[in-house]
Structure formats: C-alpha cells, structure tokens
N, C-alpha and C positions, 0 to 999 in steps of 0.2 A: 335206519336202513338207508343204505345209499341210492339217490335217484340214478336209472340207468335211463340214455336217449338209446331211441332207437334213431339209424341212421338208415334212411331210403330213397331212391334214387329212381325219376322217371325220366324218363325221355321218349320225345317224341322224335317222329320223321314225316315230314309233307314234301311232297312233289315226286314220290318213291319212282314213278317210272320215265320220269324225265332226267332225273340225276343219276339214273344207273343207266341210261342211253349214253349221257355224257361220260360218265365216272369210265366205262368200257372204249368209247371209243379214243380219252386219255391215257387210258394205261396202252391201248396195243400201239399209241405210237410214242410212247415211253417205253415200251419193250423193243420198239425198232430202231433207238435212238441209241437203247443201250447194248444192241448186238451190232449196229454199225459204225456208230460212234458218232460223234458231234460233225457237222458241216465244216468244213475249215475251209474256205473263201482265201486264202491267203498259202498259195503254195510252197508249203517249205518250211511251213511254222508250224508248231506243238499244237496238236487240239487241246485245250485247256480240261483239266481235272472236274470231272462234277463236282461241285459242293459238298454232296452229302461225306465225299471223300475226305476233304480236306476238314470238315467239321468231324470225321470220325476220326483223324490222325488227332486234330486239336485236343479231344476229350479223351485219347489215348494217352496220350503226351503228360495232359494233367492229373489222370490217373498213375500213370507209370512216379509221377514229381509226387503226388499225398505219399505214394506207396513208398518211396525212398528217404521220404521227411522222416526224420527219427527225435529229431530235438526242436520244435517247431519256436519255443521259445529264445534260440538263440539264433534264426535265421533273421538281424537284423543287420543294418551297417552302423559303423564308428559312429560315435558323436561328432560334430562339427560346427560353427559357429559361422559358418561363410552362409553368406544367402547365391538363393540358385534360383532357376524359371519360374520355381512355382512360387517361394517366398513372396520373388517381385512382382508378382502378377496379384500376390497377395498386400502388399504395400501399395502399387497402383493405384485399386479402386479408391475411387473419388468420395469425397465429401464426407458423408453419414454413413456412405459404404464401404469403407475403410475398416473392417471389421472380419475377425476371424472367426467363418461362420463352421458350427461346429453343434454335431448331432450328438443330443445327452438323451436321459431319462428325465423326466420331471415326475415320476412314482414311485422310486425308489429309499426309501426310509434311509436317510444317512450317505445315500451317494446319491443320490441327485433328483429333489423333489422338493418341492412350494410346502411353505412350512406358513400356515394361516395365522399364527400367532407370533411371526417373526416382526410385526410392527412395519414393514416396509414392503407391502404390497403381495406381498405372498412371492419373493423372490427365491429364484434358483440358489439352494444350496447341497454341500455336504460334499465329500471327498472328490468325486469327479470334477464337481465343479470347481473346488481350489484347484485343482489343477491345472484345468483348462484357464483359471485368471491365468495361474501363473505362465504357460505358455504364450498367451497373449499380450505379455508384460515382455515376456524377453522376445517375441518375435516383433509386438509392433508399438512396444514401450509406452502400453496402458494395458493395466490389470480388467478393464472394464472395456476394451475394444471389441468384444464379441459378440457376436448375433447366436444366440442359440435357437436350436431347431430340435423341441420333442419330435422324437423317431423310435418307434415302435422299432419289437426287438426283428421280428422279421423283417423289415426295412433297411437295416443298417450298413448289409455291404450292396445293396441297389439305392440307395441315395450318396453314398462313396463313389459307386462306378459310373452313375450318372451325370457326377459334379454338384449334385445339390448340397453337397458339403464339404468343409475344406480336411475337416477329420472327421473322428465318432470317439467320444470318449463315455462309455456306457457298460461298465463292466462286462467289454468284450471279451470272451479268453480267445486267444490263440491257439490256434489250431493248425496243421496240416493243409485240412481241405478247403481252410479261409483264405491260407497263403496262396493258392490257386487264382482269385480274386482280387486283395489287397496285400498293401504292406501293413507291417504294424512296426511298432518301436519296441525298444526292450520292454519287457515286463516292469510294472508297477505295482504290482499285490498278487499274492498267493492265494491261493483259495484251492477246494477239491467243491466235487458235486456231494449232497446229502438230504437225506429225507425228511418232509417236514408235515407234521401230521398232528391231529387231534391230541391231547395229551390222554382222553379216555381212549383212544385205539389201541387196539392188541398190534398193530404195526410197531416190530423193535428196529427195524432198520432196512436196512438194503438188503435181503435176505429172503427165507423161505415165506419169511410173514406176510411179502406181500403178494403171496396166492392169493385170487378171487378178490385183489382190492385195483382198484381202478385209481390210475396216476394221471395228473394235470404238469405238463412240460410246455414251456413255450417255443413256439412255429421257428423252426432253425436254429432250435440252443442244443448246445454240447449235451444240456441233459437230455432231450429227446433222442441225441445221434448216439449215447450212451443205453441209453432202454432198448434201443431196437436193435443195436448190435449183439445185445448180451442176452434177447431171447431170442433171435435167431440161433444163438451159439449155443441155448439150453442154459447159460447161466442164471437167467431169471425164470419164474415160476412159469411156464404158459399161460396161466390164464390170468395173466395177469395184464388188466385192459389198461393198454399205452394209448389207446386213439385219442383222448381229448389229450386237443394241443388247442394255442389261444396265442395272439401278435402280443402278449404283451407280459410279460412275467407275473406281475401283479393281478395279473385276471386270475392267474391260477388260486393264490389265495382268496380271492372274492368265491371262487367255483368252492373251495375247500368250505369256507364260511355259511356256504349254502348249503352243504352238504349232497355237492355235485359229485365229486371227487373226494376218493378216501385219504389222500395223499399230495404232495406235490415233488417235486423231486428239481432240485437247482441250487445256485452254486450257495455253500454255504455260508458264506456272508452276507448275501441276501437274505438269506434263509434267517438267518439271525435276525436280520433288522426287521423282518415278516415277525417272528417271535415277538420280539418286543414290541410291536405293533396290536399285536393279539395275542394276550394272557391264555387262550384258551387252547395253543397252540406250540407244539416246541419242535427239538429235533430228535428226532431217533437215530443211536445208533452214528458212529464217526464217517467222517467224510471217504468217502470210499474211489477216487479219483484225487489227483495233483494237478492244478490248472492254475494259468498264468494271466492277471489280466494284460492289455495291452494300447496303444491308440495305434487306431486303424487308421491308414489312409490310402490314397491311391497307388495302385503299382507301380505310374512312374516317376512317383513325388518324390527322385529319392533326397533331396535335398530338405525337403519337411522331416524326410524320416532323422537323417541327421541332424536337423537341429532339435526335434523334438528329442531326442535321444541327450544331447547336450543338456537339452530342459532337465530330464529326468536324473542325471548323473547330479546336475545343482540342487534337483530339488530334494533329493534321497542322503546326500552332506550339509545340509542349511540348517542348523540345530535351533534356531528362531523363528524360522517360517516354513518351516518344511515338512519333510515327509511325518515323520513323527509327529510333531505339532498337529499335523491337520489328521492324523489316526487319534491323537488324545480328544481334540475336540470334537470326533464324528462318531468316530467308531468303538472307541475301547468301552465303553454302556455296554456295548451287543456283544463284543468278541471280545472282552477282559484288557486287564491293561496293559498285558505285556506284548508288545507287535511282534514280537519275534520267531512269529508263526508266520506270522502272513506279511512277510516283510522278506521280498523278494532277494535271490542270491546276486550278489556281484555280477551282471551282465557279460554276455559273451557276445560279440559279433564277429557277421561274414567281415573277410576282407577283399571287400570289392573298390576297385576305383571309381 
C-alpha cells in the first residue's frame, strides 16, 4: 500500500490591531498616489512609470517569447573559436582560480556521479563530465582546469543567473521557458520523458494506469511542467497525485524505494541508469515526450555559447575521443549500444551577429 502525507498548513498572525491601523492608513495613500500620480519636483519631465508596470510589461513580454518559441532546441548561435568578455574574464582569474567553474550532478548513474570503487577518491565521472573536461581542454588548455559545483536540479538556472557558475552541464533539456532565463548550446543528447516504476506495479505507462497512483518529479523539471500541463488539459487521470516533487531527481527514486511514491516520471535516460541501479525497478511503457539536452549558460555569454557550440561540433566528429566513445563507455549498459537514438540531429542555429 502506498504511504500518503498528509499536507497542513498553520499560520499565525500577532500584533492584528496595530498592523491593520498601518496596512489602512498605506493603502489610502497608495490609492491617492495612484489617482493623482507620482510628485514630479522637476517641471517638464515624465513622471516615471510605477514598477509594478514595467515588471508586468517584463513578464508579458516573456510570456508572449515562450508562446512564439516553437523549436527551442535550435535557438542557439554559430560555433566560433574567437574568445569574447566572458572567455577572458574566464582566462584571467589568477593562480588556482583559473578554472572553469561549472554546475554538474554528482548522483546521477552514468552522467555524473562519485563512483566508490573508482580507486581515486570517489571522483566525478560519466558523460556530463567528459564533456565538461573537454570543454575546459579547448577553452583553457587542461582537461582537468575545472572546479565543479554539485547543484541541485532546482538550483541550476538561479546559480547561472547569479554567477555562481560559469555553465550547468546536468542533463538540462531545453526548453522555451528556460530560454527566458539562460542561453544554452546546441543539443548534445536526445532523450523524451518516461515512467519509471516497481516492476510488480500494474502501472504500464503514461496512461490511464496511472489513476489513483501518486508520481515523484523533481522541483522545476520538464517532467513536472509536463504532469501539470496535461492534467489541467484532462490528458492525465485526475486523480492522479502530482504534488511530491523533491530538488533533486534522485530523491524521487529513494521516495519510490520506500514506497512513498508509486511512480516517478523523468527523463529517460536517467530513468535507465535509475533501472540499472535498482533490479527491482524498470520502465513502463515508451518515452512519450522528445527532449534535447543542452549547456546552459548565461544570457549574455554569447561568446561561451559560441565556443561551447564549437566544443560540441568537435566533440560529436572526434571518432577517438568523442561523442561516441564517451556513450560506449557510460551509457550503452543502460540505453543499448546503438546511440542512434539519442544522438542528436545536425545542429541548427540563430543567425545573430
């Protein structure tokens, strides 16, 4: 039987009649401010726009931009090899800090996780992480120049937009409404989203089965912004409880393991390396979404984005050290051996100057 939480909510309120004297005598002269208009001290000049305006144009704006994204994987620029602001600010730092700091998973089976029995300290490996050498070989001419930073999966465009990273290489997909936030580079692996559940569950897939079973998604993944779209729309069963979410993909299988959650729902190549992780677990039912992973980075790095994109053109033709290579030695266990599934198309990009 699956545990259900119950979720409740208290709140309190102190000081009730001193802060509705204030709260009253704020709003009526926030009401006389907004029927007369701002003080202008300066005659002849524009009284400036309240805020609330221009933050409501802002999130207009980027609503109107998700809503007009229709190919979100090929809103990238050219490859390029020239370095720009950000590179060199990245080549600058001094000494030991010369390093391209760059937000992974370190729980991720086969893309990027401490492997205890690797003989060397339980170091970062598996596909994200060849990557991220290799970018860090051709931006600052050592494979091993990198500071990595585990970053939870809800973290990953608020440690980008804050600077606490130079990328996120973390089997992001791209999205529309990430493109709002960051840039990313062309696509580097294919994936869809898919269901991953008990092998004794009567769950077969994405489907009517999973009435009355309770799904674990992680806090701002494509698969949760898939679940809630699709039972608003009736595509999925009503009762079908979407509320546990968790920062970290990997928690979801631990909740499933417990038998918190009937289900988990994410991208399936994780999913895969979850299976193989836990015999007692597999997938139901084919991937029922097309998703692109990506490296994130800042909006206006666009010169990272281009040479990261240059990275990726090398690294997807390098028949010795490359794309392939690093799918045979991570990933073809989990996802078979032929990549030709999840081996992204020929890249398209903007043509921006």
């Amino acid at each position: 039987m699956t545990a259900r939480r119950l979720r409740a909510g208290v709140k309190g309120w102190g000081g009730v009649g001193a802060m509705a004297t204030a709260c009253a005598l704020a709003l009526v002269f926030a009401l006389m401010l907004t029927c007369t208009g701002s003080v202008n001290r300066d005659a002849g000049k524009p009284t400036a726009q309240p805020v609330s305006h221009a933050a409501a144009a802002q999130a207009q704006a980027q609503a109107q931009a998700a809503e007009d994204c229709t190919a979100p994987e090929k809103q990238t620029l050219s490859p390029s090899d020239a370095d720009g602001p950000t590179i060199e600010a990245i080549k600058n730092r001094e000494g030991e800090k010369r390093k391209l700091i760059v937000g992974v998973d370190q729980n991720s089976y086969r893309w990027g996780y401490r492997d205890p029995n690797s003989g060397e300290s339980g170091k970062l490996e598996g596909f994200d992480i060849d990557l991220v050498h290799r970018i860090a070989e051709e931006i600052l001419g050592d494979r091993d120049a990198v500071q990595f930073k585990a970053i939870p999966t809800d973290q990953r465009i608020p440690a980008i937009k804050a600077g606490r990273v130079d990328m996120v290489v973390r089997t992001m997909t791209i999205n529309c409404d990430r493109l709002q936030d960051v840039a990313f580079s062309a696509p580097y692996f294919k994936t869809g989203q898919q269901v991953l559940a008990p092998k004794s569950s009567p769950i077969e897939g994405y489907d009517e089965t999973l009435a009355n079973q309770e799904i674990c998604t992680a806090t701002g993944s494509t698969a949760y912004a898939k679940l809630e779209a699709d039972k608003q729309a009736g595509r999925l069963p009503e009762s079908t409880d979407i509320r546990t979410t968790v920062p970290n993909q990997l928690d979801c299988l631990v909740r499933l393991q417990l038998g918190e959650v009937d289900a988990v729902v994410t991208d399936g190549a994780l999913a895969a390396s979850q299976a193989a992780q836990d015999p007692t677990v597999e997938l139901k039912g084919e991937a029922f979404t097309a998703e692109y992973y990506g490296v994130a980075m800042k909006k206006d790095a666009d010169d990272l984005v281009r040479r990261v994109n240059q990275v990726l053109v090398d690294f997807r033709e390098d028949s010795s050290d490359g794309w392939d290579s690093s799918y045979t030695d991570w990933l073809s266990a989990t996802l078979g051996q032929d990549p030709t599934a999840s081996k992204p198309p020929a890249p398209e990009y903007l043509r921006k100057s």
